[in-house]
N, C-alpha and C positions, 0 to 999 in steps of 0.2 A: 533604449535610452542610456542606461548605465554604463552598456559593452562601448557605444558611442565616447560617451564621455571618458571611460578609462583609458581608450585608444589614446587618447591625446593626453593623462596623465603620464602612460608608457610612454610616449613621444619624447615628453617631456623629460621626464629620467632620464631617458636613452641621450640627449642630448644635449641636456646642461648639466650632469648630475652625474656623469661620468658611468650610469648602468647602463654599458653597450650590447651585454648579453643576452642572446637570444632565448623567449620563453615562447612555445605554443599558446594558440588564441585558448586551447581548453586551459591550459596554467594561468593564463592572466585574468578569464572570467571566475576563476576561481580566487585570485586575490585580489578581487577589486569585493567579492560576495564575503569575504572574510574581514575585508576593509570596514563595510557596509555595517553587517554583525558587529565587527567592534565597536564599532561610532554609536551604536543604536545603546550596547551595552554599557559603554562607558557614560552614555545619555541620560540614562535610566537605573541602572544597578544601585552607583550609591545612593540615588536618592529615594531608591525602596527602603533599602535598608534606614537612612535618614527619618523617612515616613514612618517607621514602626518603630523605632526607638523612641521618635518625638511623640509618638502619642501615647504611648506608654510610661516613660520617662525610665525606662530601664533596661539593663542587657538582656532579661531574660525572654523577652518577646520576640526579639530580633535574633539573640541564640538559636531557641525554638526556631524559626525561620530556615536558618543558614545549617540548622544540625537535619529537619528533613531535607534539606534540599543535596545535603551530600550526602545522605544514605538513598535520594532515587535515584542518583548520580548513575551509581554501579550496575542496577538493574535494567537502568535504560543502555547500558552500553551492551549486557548480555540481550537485551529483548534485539536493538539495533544489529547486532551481528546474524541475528536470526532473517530479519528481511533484507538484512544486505545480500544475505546467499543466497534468500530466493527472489528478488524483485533488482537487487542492485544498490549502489551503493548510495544515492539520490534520493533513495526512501527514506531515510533515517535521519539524514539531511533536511528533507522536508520536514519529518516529524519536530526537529527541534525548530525550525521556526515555528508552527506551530505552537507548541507548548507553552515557548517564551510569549507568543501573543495572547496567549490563556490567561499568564498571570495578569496582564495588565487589563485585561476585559475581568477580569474578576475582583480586581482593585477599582476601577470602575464602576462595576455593577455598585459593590460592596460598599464604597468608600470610605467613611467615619468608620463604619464595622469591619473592614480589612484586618486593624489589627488584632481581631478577636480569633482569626482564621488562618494563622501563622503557620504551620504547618500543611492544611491544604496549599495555601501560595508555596508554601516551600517545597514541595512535592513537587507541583507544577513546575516548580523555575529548575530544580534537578534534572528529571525529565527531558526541559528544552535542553539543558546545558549537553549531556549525556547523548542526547541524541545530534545531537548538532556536534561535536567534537568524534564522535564515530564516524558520522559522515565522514567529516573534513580531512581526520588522520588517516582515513581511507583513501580519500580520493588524492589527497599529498601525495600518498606513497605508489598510486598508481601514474598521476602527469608527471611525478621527478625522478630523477636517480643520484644514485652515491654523489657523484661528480657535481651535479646541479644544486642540490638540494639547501645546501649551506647560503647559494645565492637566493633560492626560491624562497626562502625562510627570512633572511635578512630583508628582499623588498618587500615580501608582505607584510615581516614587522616594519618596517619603514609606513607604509601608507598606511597600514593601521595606526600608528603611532598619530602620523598628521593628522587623521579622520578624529582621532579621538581630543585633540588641544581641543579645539573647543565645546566639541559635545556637552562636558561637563560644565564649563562656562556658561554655558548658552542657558544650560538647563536652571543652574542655581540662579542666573538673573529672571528667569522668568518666573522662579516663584517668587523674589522679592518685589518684583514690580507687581503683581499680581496680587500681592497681601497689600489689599487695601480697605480702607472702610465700606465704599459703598458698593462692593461685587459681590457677590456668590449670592444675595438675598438671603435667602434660609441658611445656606452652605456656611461650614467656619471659612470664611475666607481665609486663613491662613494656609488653606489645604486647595482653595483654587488654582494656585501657579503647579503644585503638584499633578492634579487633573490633565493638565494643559500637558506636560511633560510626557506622565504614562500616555496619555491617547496620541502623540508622535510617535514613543515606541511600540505601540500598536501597529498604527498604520506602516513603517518600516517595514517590521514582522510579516507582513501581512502581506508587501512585495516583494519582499524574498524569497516567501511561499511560490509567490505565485510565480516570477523569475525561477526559481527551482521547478517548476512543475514542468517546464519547458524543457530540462534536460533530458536526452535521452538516457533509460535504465538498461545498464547491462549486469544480470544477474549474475550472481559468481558459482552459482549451481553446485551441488553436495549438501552435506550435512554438516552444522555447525555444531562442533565437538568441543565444546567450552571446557570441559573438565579433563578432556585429554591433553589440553596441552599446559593446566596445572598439574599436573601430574608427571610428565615429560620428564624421565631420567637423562641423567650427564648432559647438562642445557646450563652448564656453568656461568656464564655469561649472562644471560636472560632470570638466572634465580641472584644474581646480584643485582638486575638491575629493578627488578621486586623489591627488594629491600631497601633501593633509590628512590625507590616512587614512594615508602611507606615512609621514609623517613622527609620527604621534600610536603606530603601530606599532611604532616608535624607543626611544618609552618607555617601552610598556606591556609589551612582549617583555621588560624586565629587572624592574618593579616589578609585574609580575602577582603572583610569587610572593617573592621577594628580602626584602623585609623581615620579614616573619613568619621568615623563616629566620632574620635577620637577630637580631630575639626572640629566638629559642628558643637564637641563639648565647651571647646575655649573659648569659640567666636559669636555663637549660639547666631551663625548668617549661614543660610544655604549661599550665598553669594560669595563668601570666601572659602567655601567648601567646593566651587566649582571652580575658582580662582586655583586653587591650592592641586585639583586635579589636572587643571589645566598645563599651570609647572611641571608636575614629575611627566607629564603626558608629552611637554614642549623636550625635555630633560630628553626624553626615551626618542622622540625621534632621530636628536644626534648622533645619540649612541648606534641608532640602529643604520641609518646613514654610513658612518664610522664601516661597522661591519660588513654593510653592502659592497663598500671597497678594499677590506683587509680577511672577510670571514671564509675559510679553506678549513678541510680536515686536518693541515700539519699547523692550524693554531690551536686548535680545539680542547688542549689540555692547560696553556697557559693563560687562553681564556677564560677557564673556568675555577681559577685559581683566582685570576683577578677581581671576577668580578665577585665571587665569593665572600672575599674580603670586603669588599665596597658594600655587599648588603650587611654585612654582622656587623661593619666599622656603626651604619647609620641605627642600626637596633641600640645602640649603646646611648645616643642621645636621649630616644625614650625611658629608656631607664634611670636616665639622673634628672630626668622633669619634664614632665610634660605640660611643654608650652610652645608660644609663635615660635620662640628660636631651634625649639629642640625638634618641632615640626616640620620645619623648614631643611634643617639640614639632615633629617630623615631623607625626606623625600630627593635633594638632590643627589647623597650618596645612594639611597635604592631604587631612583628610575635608572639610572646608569647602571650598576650592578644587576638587577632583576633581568630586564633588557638585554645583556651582556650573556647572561649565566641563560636566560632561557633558549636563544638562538642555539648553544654551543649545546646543550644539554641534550634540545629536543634531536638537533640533529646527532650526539650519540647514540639518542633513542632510538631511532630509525637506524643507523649503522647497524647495533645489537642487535636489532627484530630480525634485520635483514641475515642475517648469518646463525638465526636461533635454529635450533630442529625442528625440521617440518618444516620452515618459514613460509618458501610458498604457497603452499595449499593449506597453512592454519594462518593466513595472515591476520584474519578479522579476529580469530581466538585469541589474538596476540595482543592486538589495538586493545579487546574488552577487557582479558584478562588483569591488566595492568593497571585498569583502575581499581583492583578491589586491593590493594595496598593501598594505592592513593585515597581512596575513600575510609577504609581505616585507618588512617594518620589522622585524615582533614575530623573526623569522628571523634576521634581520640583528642588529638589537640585540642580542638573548640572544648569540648567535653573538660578537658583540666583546665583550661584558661577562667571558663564559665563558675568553675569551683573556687580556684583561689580569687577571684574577685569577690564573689559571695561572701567565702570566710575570712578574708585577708583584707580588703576591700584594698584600695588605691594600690597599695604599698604590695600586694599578690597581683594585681593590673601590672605594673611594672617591671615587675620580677618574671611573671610568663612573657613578656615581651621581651624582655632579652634573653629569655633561654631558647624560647622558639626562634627569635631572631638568629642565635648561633646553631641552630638546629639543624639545618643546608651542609654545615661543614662533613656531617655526617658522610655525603657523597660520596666525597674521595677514599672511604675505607672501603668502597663498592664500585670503582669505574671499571671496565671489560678489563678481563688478561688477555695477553695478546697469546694465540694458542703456539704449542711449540710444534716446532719446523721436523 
């Protein structure tokens, strides 16, 4: 039903929308499955995070949360590299929908008591995240090449983009319709339109599994040497681009989840919390559009410059108030800039991989590798953000938010040398 229906979203690109370029049927079941995943995630993520804040009434529950969830991160990418060599790359793939339907059967089961259990769920939502991004930058790298990939990248960001407007809409109206006096009987109905929400992203999770299970696995057979290729002398290129992931880790460990909290602090409505995701989501489509028709390797350094600037310009509003306005024009300078900078980044990423030593035959050591920077940034970051709010209260809230918001610029002291001739 899915591949059906994506056939005539591809249709549709291809002829009102000006993407006339050719992808394989394996590249577009694969970002229609990436589509899907995003839509589910942007459905459900913040209003996990929502959920354990609001019943708690503090950062430290939801910290806890979001600090396990990126220390299972790492180890699910080295476990995933493990059955990717020997089962294929579809394994690991399936594990992470899996996982992510865990948490919400386990918010479920739990309910009221979820937030007691911040850590197991954060465990759990690592795990999917980890093993589902192994998959996927596996199997990217296997349907595209150099030449494509910049396009492959900007339509999936595109449908992703549009899958995701309304997700989060959709979601924060339903728990305000749903908070009513006479529902849930025993339940806090305040937590009924929540219930409703997770068991949607459940059932998602849960055919993507089984849509996954359908793939055929082609193992990539040998031995996965994860510490060999940390270790990997004169790899100039790939050990700067370590220090890219550790420093983009910096920022994304506090604005993963932080602003939507941030929402739901001023408006105290899941309903303008999913309004408010719906904009930077509406914002991102554009942009990603945009780059569907201009994104090539001889933009990819002026890109990254641009959009650069467009995220640190919007971190500066939170830093002098956090309110509707300053929230507002967060959001429209960093769907455009995030948007922008991620297209251009990831596919340097893949350029680097593609020319590290060894690349071939360590490509999975390569994908797992690279998050264990990333995961001690995102560790690190959350970890000093969590403190000066503690000690500093409001006034250290704002002040980590504009230093990690300028933390990204970091990049450019770390993009590839081009090697000499």
């Amino acid at each position: 039903m899915f591949d059906i229906f994506f056939s005539y979203v591809y249709r549709f690109l291809r002829r009102y929308l000006g993407m006339r370029r050719h992808l394989p049927k394996s590249a577009r079941t694969l970002i229609w499955m990436i589509g899907l995943y995003d839509f589910n995630f942007a459905l459900s993520s913040v209003f996990i995070n929502i959920f354990l804040f609001k019943k708690q009434g503090d950062w430290e529950t939801v910290g806890f949360y979001n600090l396990a969830m990126y220390a299972a991160i790492v180890p699910a990418f080295w476990l995933g590299g493990h059955l990717s060599k020997k089962w294929g790359d579809w394994v690991p793939y399936q594990l992470g929908f899996g996982f992510n339907a865990m948490v919400f059967l386990a918010v479920l089961i739990w309910r009221e008591n979820a937030p007691s259990h911040p850590i197991v769920l954060g465990l759990m939502a690592g795990l999917g995240i980890g093993f589902y991004y192994l998959g996927q930058h596996s199997l990217t790298l296997d349907l595209t090449h150099s030449k494509t990939r910049d396009y492959f990248l900007s339509l999936s960001m595109f449908l992703s983009s549009v899958l995701r407007i309304l997700a989060p809409a959709m979601a924060g109206c339903l728990i305000e319709v749903l908070r009513s006096p006479g529902l849930g009987g025993s339940l806090d109905n305040s937590s009924t339109g929540y219930y409703v929400v997770f068991t949607i992203a459940l059932l998602i999770y849960v055919s993507l599994a089984v849509k996954s299970l359908q793939m055929r696995l082609k193992p990539k057979g040998g031995k996965f040497e994860y510490w060999r290729v940390l270790t990997l002398s004169h790899n100039l290129n790939w050990n700067r681009q370590m220090g890219a992931q550790f420093i983009l880790g910096l920022r994304n460990g506090v604005f993963w989840f932080v602003v939507a909290i941030l929402v739901y602090r001023v408006s105290q409505s899941e309903a303008i919390v999913g309004s408010y995701s719906m904009m930077g989501n509406f914002l991102a489509v554009l942009t990603a559009y945009g780059l569907s028709l201009w994104a090539g390797a001889k933009n990819r350094e002026r890109g990254l410059w641009i959009s650069a600037l467009l995220g640190c310009a919007s971190c500066v509003f939170l830093a002098w108030k956090i309110d509707y306005f300053s929230l507002i024009a967060y959001a429209v300078l960093n769907a455009a800039g995030v948007t922008w900078f991620q297209v251009v980044f990831s596919a340097l990423c893949f350029t680097v991989l593609e020319k590290a030593k060894e690349a071939r035959p360590r490509k999975l050591e390569y994908l797992a590798i690279r998050e264990l920077p990333l995961g001690l940034g995102r560790i690190l970051g959350l970890s000093i953000f969590l403190m000066g709010q503690s000690y500093f209260g409001e006034a250290g809230l704002r002040t980590a938010l504009v230093v990690f918001g300028f933390m990204h610029m970091g990049v450019f002291f770390l993009l590839p040398v081009p090697k000499k001739s």
